[in-house]
C-alpha positions in Angstrom: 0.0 0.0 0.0 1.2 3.4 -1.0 2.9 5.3 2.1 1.1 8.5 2.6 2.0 11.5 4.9 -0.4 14.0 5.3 0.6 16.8 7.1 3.8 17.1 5.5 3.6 20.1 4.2 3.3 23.7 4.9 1.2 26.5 3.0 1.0 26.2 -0.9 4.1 23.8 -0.8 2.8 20.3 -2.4 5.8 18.8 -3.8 9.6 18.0 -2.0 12.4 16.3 -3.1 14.9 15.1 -0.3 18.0 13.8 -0.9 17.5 12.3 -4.6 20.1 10.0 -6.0 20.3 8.7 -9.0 22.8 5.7 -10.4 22.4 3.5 -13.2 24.3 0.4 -14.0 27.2 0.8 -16.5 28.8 -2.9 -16.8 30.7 -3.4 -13.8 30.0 -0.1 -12.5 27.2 2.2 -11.0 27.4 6.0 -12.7 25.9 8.4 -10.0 23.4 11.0 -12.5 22.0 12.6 -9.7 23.6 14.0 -6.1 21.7 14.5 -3.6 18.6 16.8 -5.4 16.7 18.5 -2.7 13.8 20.8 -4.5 10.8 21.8 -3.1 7.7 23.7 -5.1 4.7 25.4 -4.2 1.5 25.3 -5.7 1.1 28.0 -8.8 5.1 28.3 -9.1 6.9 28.7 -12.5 10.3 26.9 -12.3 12.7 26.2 -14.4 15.8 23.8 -14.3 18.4 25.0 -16.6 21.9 22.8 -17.7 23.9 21.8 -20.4 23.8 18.3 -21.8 24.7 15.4 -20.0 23.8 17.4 -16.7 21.1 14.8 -15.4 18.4 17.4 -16.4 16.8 14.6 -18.3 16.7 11.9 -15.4 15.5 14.3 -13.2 12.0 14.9 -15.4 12.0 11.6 -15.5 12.0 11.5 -11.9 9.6 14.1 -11.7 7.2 13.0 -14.0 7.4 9.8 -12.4 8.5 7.5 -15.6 11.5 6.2 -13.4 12.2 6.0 -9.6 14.9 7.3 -7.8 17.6 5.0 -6.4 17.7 6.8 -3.1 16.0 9.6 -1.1 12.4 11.1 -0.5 9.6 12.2 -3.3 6.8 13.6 -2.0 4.0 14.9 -4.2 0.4 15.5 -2.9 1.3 13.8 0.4 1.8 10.9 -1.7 6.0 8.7 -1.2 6.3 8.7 -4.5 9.4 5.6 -3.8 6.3 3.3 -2.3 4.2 3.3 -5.8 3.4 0.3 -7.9 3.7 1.1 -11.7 -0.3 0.6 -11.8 -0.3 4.0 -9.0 2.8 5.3 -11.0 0.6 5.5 -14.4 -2.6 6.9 -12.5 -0.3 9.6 -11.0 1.1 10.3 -14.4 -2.2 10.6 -16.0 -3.7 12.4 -13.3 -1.4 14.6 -11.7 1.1 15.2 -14.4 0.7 16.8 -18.1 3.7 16.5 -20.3 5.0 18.7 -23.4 7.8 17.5 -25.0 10.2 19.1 -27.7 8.8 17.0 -30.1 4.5 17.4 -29.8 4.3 13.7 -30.2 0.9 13.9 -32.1 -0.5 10.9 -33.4 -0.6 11.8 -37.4 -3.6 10.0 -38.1 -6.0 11.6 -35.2 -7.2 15.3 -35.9 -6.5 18.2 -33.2 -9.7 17.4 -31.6 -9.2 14.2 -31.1 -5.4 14.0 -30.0 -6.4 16.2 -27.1 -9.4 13.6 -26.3 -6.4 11.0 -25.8 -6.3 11.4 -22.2 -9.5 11.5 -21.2 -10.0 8.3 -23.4 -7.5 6.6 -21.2 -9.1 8.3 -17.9 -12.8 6.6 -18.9 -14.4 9.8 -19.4 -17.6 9.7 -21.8 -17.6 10.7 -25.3 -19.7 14.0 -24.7 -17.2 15.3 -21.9 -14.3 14.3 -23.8 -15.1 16.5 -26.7 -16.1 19.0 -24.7 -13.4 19.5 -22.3 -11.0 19.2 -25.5 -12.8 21.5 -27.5 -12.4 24.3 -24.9 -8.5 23.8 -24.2 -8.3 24.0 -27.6 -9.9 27.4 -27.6 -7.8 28.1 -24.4 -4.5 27.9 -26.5 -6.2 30.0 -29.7 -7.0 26.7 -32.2 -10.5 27.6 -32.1 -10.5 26.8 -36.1 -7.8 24.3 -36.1 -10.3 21.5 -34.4 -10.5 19.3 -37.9 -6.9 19.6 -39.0 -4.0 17.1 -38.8 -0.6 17.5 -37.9 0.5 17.6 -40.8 -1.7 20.6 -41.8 -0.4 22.6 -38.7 2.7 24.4 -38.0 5.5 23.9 -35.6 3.9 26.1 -33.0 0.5 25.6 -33.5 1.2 21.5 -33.1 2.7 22.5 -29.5 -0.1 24.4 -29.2 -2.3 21.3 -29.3 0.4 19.1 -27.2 0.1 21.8 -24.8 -3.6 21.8 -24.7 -3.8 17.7 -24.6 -1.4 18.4 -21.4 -3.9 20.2 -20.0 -7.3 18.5 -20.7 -7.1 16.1 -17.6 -6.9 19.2 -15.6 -3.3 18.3 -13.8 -1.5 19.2 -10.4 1.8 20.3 -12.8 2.5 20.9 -16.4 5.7 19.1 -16.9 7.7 21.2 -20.2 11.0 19.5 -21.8 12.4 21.7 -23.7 9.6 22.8 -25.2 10.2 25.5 -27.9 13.8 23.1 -28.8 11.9 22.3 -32.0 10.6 25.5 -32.9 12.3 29.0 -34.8 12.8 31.7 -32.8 9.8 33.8 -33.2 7.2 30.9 -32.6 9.2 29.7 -29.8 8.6 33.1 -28.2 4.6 32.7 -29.0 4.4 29.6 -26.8 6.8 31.1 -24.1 4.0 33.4 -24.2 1.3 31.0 -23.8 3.6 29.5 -20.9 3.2 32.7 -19.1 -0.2 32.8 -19.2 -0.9 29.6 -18.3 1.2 30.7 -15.2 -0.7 33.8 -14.6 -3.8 31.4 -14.5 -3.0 29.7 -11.6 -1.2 26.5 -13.5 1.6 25.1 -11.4 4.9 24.9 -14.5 8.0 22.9 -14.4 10.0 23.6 -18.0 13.3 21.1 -18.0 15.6 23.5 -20.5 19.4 24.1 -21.7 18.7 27.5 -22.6 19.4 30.4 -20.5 16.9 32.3 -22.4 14.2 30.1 -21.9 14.6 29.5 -18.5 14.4 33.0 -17.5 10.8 33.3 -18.8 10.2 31.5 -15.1 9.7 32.9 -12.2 12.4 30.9 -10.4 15.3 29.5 -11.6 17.8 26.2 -10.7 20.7 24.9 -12.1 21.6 21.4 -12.2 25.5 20.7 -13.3 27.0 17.2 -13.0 23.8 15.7 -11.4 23.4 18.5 -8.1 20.8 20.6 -8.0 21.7 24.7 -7.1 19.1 27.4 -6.4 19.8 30.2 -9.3 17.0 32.6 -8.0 14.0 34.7 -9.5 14.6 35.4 -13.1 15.3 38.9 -14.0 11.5 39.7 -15.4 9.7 37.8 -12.1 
């Protein structure tokens, strides 16, 4: 049964990170990714973890996304030890708690707009009816209002992450989980959906973006740096 520890936490705060290691096997050896990654985030916050390559940026999504498991420490989210899970609560967390946008939209080329945000909710069980409704206004939320009908392939670069950001969004989750989101996208769209990002924000939406660029992170609100697998607190961006 899945350890929970209500109580925990004080004010908005509804996710913590204590002592996070990370190691993978490597032949003979274990290669440490992550050091010791304490991180703690309130409820509403825009945060950003900015590093290079190779950093143990990726991992650490992972980790918080709750695709892998760390080999040591404490993750809390919603009251919830994150370490006790079964893959079966792992998934239900994922779909529940977590919406991802990844550099790539990851769009399913032969489902329209409309329904590659009604994915989700598919998976959730939730009636046709609801499904196109709740899809057909985050769709509208992110300005695809006449985009419904249309196919990847007849959208742009920005307006695909548009809809990967609205299918993100349609189960309603506890953090919007952003890996390098604009990676894929020229510099003037990328700024649109930075844009979006900061409205979302303003909204009330609690925002994790995972980035390697220094201009990207400091559309955040708070920024942290993670170099050679630790964590370090880099402070409010210049524009919070």
């Amino acid at each position: 049964m899945t350890r929970r520890v209500e109580g925990f936490f004080t004010g908005n705060c509804f996710f913590r990170m204590e002592k996070i290691n990370k190691y993978y096997r490597m032949g003979e050896e274990n290669m440490q990714v992550l050091r010791d990654v304490d991180l703690e985030i309130s409820e509403g916050e825009y945060l950003s973890v900015l590093g290079p390559s190779g950093s143990g940026k990726s991992t650490l999504m992972n980790i918080i996304g709750c695709l892998d498991v760390a080999t040591s420490g404490l993750y809390i989210l919603k009251d919830n030890v994150i370490e006790d899970m079964t893959e079966g609560e792992l998934a239900e967390i994922r779909s529940r708690d977590i919406g991802f946008v990844f550099q790539n939209s990851q769009l399913l080329p032969r489902l329209d707009a409309l329904r590659n945000v009604e994915l989700p909710l598919i998976y959730a069980g939730v009636s046709q009816k609801e499904r196109k409704r709740r899809a057909t206004e985050m769709l509208i939320r992110v300005g695809l209002e006449d985009r419904m009908s249309h196919y990847p392939n007849q959208l742009s670069g920005g307006q695909q992450q548009r809809v990967a950001i609205a299918r993100a969004l349609v189960t309603n989750p506890s953090i919007l989980l952003a890996d390098e989101p604009t990676g894929a996208l020229d510099q003037k769209t990328g700024k649109q959906i930075m844009k979006l990002f900061g409205e979302l924000h303003d909204e009330g939406r609690t925002i994790i973006m995972i980035t390697h660029d220094m201009n990207i992170a400091a559309n955040a609100k708070r920024v942290v740096h993670i170099i050679d697998g630790m964590l370090t607190e880099g402070g409010a961006s210049s524009d919070a």
